[in-house]
C-alpha positions, 0 to 999 in steps of 0.5 A: 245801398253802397255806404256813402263813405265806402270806397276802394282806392287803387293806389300807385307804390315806388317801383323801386325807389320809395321816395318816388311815392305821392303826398296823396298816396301817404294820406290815403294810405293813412286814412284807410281802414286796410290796405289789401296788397298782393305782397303783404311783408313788402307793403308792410315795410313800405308803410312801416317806412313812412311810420303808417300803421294802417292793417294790410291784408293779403290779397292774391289770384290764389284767394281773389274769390275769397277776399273779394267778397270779404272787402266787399263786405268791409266797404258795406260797413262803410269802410274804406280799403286801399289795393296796392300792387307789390309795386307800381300801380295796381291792376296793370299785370296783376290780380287788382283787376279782378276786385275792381271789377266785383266793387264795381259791380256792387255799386262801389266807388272805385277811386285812383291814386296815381303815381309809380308804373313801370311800363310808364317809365319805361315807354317814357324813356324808350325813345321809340320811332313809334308812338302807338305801343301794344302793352302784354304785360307778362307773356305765357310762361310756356314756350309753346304758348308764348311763340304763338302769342309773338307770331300773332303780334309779329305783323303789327306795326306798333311797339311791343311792350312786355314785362320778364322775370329774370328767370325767363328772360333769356327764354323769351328773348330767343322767341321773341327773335325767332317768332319777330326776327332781329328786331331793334329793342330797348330793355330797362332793368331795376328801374329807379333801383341802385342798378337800374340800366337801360340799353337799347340793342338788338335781339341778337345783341341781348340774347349774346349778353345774357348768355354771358351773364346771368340776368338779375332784376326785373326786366321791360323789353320794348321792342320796335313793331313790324316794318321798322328799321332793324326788323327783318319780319315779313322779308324774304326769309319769313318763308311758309312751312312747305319752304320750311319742310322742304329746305330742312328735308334738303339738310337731312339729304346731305346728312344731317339728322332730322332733329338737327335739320329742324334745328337749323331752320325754325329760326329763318322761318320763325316756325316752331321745331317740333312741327317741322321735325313731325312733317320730316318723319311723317307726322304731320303733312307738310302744306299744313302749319301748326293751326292745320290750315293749308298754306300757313305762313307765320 
């Protein structure tokens, strides 16, 4: 039987700015046995800030399986543990879900703490024309996998919210523009930071941007659902691949290379290149898109 004491609390931590902690995060974090945190050197500094000397342990994707069981164990001892994320609220985009589920399941109480979280900031602060959002967290690093992922959200009228790493940034904007079109966004970076920034424009006007200067920080990119004012999804443009095919095979009639003719035309069809450069050397027929069902429209 679960020890009447035991709990595991999630607790919310500043996204940036440390005044933005809770009283009652501080006083959790004080009475717990451990903090376990994905991040431990900046959880550490966060509790050493507020002169808290509670033992943070480290838990991650890498060593959830492990851990899990150990905290588990702890809490059948009667112990009481904190999960923190490296910032904002745990288990939004992060590995925190995984021990949530195992404590439940072994009869645990699961306590929050809220407080801090990016996407809450951000929505808040949008302005979006539409309520409803779909929240992705963080989208497939591959580009493969990340255009399939767009083209599926593409139709849905609801905002899409999604968190990028600089690194990434400028590789997911051009999907996102070549799988959603040119649509409207508000894109927020260091938030509650010394150079937190909040700008709204369109896909077009962002890429544009951070080809001309290198991104820093951590980014939320909202952009607005299928059907809204600045979104051409759906247009007149959004052709099939057979239109796609044909059009770029019309560009390699007039002399362009077949590589560039792909080139020219996977952005007007929101398609992915490599499959209409296969369809233009004879490696794939054309009438069948990327998931081979004949007549397939993006």
């Amino acid at each position: 039987m679960p020890h009447q004491d035991a709990s595991l609390f999630v607790i919310a931590t500043p996204i940036g700015n440390l005044k933005d902690i809770t009283l009652r995060a501080l006083e959790v974090l004080a009475q717990v046995d451990v903090v376990v945190s994905e991040h431990t050197r900046k959880t550490r500094n966060l509790l050493d800030h507020f002169g808290i000397p509670t033992r943070v342990m480290s838990y991650r994707e890498a060593n959830a399986e492990r851990m899990g069981e150990a905290i588990v164990h702890m809490l059948g001892e009667g112990k009481r543990v904190a999960l923190v994320a490296e910032a904002g609220t745990p288990g939004v985009s992060d590995p925190g879900r995984l021990l949530v589920r195992g404590v439940r399941e072994r009869g645990f109480p699961v306590v929050p703490v809220p407080g801090p979280s990016a996407l809450a900031a951000a929505v808040s602060i949008s302005g979006l024309d539409e309520p409803r959002f779909i929240f992705e967290g963080f989208l497939p690093r591959k580009g493969a996998k990340r255009r399939q992922r767009l083209r599926e959200l593409s139709p849905d009228a609801r905002a899409i919210v999604v968190f990028e790493a600089p690194h990434r940034l400028l590789e997911c904007l051009r999907d996102m523009e070549q799988m959603l079109g040119d649509r409207q966004c508000v894109i927020c970076r260091e938030l509650t930071k010394l150079h937190e920034e909040v700008e709204r424009a369109s896909l077009s006007q962002l890429i544009s941007k951070y080809e001309a200067r290198r991104p820093l920080g951590e980014f939320v990119i909202m952009c607005e659902g299928a059907g809204g004012q600045g979104s051409d999804v759906g247009g007149p443009e959004s052709g099939s691949f057979d239109e796609a095919v044909r059009e770029a095979r019309g560009l390699v009639g007039g002399g362009r290379r077949k590589t560039e003719a792909a080139k020219m035309v996977e952005k007007k069809y929101r398609l992915e290149r490599g499959a209409i450069y296969k369809a233009l050397v004879g490696k794939a027929d054309v009438g069948r898109g990327r998931s081979g069902r004949k007549g397939v429209t993006p």
